[in-house]
C-alpha positions in Angstrom: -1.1 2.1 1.3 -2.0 5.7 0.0 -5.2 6.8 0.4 -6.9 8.8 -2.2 -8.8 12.2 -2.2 -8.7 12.6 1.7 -6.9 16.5 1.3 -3.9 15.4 2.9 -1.5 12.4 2.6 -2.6 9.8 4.5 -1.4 6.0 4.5 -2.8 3.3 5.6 -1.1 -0.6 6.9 -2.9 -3.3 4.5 -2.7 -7.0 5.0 0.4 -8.3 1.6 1.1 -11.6 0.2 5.1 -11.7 -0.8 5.6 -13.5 -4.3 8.3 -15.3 -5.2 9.5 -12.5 -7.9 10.0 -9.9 -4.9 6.5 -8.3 -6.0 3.9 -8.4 -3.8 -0.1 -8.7 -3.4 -2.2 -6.6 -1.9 -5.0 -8.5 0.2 -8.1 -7.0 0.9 -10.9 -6.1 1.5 -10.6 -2.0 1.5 -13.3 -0.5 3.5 -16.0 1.2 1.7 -15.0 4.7 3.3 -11.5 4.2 1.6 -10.1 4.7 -1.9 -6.7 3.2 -1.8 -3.9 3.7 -5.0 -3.9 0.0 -5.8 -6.9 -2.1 -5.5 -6.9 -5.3 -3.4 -5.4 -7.7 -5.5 -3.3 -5.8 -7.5 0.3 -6.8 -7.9 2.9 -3.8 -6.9 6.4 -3.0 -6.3 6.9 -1.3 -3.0 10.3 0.1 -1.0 10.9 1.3 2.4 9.7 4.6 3.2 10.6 6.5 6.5 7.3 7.9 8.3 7.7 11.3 10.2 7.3 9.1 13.4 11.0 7.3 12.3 9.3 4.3 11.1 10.4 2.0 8.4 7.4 0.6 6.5 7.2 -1.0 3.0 5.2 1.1 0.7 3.3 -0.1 -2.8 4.7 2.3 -5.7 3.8 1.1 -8.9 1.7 -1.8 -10.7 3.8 -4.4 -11.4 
């Protein structure tokens, strides 16, 4: 998950639920200290994204 307004990119793992239309939903809760892109609960679209560490992670892109 991207985090908002902390200067820098930063991402985040957060706990998803995979629907049967190959969306997903985000599960929650977000921490107090945190501002993420899409709200816990919100249905999204994600796709892999390569980290600088190599990693292969799904990331949330848009609202479904």
């Amino acid at each position: 998950m991207p985090l908002l307004n902390e200067g820098t990119d930063v991402w985040r793992p957060v706990a998803i639920k995979t629907l049967d239309d190959g969306t997903y939903q985000i599960l929650g809760p977000m921490p107090d200290d945190e501002e993420w892109t899409f709200a816990p609960g919100s249905i999204v679209a994600a796709q892999l994204r390569t980290f600088s560490d190599g990693e292969e992670q799904l990331v949330a892109v848009l609202r479904a």
